[in-house]
C-alpha positions in Angstrom: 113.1 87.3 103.6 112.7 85.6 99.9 114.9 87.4 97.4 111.5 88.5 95.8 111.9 92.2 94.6 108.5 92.8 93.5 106.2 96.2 94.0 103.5 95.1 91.7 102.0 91.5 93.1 100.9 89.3 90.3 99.0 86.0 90.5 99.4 83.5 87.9 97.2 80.8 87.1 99.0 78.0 85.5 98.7 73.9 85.5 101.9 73.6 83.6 105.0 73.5 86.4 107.3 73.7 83.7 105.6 77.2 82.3 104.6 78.2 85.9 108.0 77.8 87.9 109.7 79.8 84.3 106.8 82.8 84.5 108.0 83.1 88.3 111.6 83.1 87.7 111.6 85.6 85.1 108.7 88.2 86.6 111.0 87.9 90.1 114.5 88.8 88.4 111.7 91.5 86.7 110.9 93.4 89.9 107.3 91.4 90.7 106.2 89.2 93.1 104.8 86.1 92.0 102.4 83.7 93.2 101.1 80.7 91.4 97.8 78.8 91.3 97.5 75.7 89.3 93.7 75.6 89.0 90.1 77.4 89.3 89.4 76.3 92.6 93.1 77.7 94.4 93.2 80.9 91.8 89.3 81.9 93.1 90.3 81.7 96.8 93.6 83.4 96.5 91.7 86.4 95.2 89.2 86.0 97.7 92.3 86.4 100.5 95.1 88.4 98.7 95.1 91.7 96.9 97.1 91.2 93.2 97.6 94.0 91.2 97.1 91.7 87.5 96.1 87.8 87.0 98.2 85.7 84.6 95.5 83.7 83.3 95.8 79.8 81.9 92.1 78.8 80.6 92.9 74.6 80.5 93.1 73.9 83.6 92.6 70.6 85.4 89.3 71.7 87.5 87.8 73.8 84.7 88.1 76.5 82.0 90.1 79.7 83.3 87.0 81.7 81.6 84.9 80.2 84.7 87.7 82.3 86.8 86.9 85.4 84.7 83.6 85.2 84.6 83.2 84.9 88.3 85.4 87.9 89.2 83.7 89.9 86.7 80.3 89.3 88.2 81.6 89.9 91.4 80.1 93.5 92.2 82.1 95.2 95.2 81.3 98.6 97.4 84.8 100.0 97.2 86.9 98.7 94.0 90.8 98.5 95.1 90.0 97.4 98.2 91.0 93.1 98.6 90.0 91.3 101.6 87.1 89.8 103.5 86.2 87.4 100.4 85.8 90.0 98.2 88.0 90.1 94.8 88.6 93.5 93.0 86.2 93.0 89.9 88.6 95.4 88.1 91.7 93.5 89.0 93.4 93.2 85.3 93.7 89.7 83.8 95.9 88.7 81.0 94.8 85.2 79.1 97.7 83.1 78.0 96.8 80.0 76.2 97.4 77.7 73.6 94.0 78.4 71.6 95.2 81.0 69.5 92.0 81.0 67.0 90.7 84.4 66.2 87.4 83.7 67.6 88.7 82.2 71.0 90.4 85.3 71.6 87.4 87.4 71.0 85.6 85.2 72.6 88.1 85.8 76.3 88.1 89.4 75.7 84.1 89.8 75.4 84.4 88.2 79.0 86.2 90.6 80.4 90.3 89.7 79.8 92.1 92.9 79.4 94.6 91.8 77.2 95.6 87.9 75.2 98.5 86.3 74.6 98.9 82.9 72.8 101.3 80.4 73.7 104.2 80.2 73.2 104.9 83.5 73.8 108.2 85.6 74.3 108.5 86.8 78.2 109.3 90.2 76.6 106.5 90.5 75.3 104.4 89.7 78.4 106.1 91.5 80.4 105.7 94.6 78.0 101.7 93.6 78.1 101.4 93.3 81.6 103.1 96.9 82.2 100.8 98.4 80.1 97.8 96.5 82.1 98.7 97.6 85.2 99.8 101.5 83.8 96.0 101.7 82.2 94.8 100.1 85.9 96.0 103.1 87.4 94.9 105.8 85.3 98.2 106.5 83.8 98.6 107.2 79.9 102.1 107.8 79.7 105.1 105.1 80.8 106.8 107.5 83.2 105.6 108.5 86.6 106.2 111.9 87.7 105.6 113.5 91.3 107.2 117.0 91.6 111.2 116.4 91.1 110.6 112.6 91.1 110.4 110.6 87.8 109.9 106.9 88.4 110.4 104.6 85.2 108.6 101.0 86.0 110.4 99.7 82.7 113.5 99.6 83.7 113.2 100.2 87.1 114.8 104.1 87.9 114.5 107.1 90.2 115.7 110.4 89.3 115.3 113.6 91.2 115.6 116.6 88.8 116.8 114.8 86.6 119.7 112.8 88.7 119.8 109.5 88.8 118.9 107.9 92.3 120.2 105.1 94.0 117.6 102.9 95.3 117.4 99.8 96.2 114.7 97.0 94.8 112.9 97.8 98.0 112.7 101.4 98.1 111.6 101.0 94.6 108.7 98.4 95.2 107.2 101.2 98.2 107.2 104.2 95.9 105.9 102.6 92.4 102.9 101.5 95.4 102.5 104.5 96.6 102.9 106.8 93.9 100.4 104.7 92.3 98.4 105.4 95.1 98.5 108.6 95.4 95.9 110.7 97.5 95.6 107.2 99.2 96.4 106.4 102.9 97.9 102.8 103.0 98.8 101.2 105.9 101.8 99.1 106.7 99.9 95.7 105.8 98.3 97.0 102.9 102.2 97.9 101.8 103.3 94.2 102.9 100.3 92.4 101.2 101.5 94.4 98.0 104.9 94.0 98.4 105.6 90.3 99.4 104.6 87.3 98.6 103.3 84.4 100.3 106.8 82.6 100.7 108.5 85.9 102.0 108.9 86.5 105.9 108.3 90.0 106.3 110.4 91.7 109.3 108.2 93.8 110.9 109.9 97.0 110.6 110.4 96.6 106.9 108.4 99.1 105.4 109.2 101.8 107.8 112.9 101.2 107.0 112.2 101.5 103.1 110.4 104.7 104.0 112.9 106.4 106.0 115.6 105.3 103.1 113.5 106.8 100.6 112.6 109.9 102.4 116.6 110.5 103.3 117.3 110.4 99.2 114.4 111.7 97.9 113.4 114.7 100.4 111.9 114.1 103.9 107.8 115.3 102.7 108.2 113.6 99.8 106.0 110.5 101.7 103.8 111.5 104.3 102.6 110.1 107.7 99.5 110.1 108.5 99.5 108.5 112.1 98.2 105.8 113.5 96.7 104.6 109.8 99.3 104.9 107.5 101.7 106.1 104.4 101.0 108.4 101.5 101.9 110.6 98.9 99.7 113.8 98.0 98.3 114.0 94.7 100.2 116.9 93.1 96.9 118.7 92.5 95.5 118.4 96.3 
């Protein structure tokens, strides 16, 4: 298994090696997992295949504009938003431009197409990172930074579990599963829908993975505070169900 501590699975398309390889060091030693795409044609059919939670978006790009990329997953019109798979992107998936044109009226211009947010090159990984937290709190429906479940407070910034008010121990892991599924919540997800979020595509997944991380997090955090639903899957209730 990579060393790839991600919960949140972010895809970014970049031509740049130099700027690529950097945005996957850094996001990894964040807590993400990365994949990388260095043009239109590769970005388009990894969304068609893999569910990312946010798109790190390049528009020069040596088969096209990135805003062709936009455009198309914003015209795509799906059933059941949230859902990846079977050639069909999320339309909502958040994107963040990162370019070089930094004119006012280029960066209207992305955000009337549908980018969420716009950052112009060169930018400070702080600040991204910053950004791209705040895409994917706003993705989820969440106003506030902190998550909070009953006794558990999650902080995605810097990465924390406390349990009325105590500091937990958890490992990168453990961490990735409950920012999922507490993002989740009210949601049945299934062991690959927790892998597909969880890894990326250089990690080799042992096939018992999640259900460790589960039975970890259940033996510090309270055994109902994830719920089986068998045969399909993990969840955790919503606190008003």
């Amino acid at each position: 298994m990579s060393g790839d501590n991600g919960a949140m699975r972010i895809l970014v398309v970049e031509d740049d090696n130099g700027i690529a390889e950097g945005l996957r060091t850094n996001l990894r030693q964040r807590g993400y997992a990365v994949d990388v795409c260095d043009g239109v044609a590769s970005a388009w059919s990894a969304l068609r295949t893999e569910p990312f939670d946010a798109v790190l978006l390049d528009l020069g790009l040596p088969d096209g504009d990135g805003s062709e990329l936009l455009q198309r997953l914003r015209g795509n019109t799906r059933a059941e938003p949230g859902l990846a798979g079977a050639g069909l992107p999320d339309p909502a998936t958040p994107v963040l431009i990162m370019t070089a044109r930094d004119q006012v009226s280029q960066r209207i211009a992305g955000l009337n197409l549908g980018a969420d947010d716009y950052l112009a090159k060169p930018f400070d990984v702080d600040e991204l990172e910053a950004r791209l937290r705040a895409l994917l709190r706003r993705a989820a429906g969440r106003a506030q930074p902190l998550i909070r479940q009953g006794d558990i407070e999650l902080d995605p910034a810097v990465r924390t579990v406390r349990l009325r008010g105590q500091l937990v121990d958890v490992s990168p892991r453990e961490f990735a599963v409950l920012l999922v599924l507490l993002e989740s919540r009210g949601r049945v997800l299934s062991r690959r829908q927790l892998e597909e979020r969880l890894y990326n595509w250089q990690s080799a997944v042992d096939s018992n993975a999640v259900e460790v991380h589960i039975h970890h997090l259940r033996r510090k955090l309270g055994s109902h505070c994830i719920q089986t639903m068998r045969g399909v899957g993990y969840f955790i209730p919503r606190d008003d169900a």
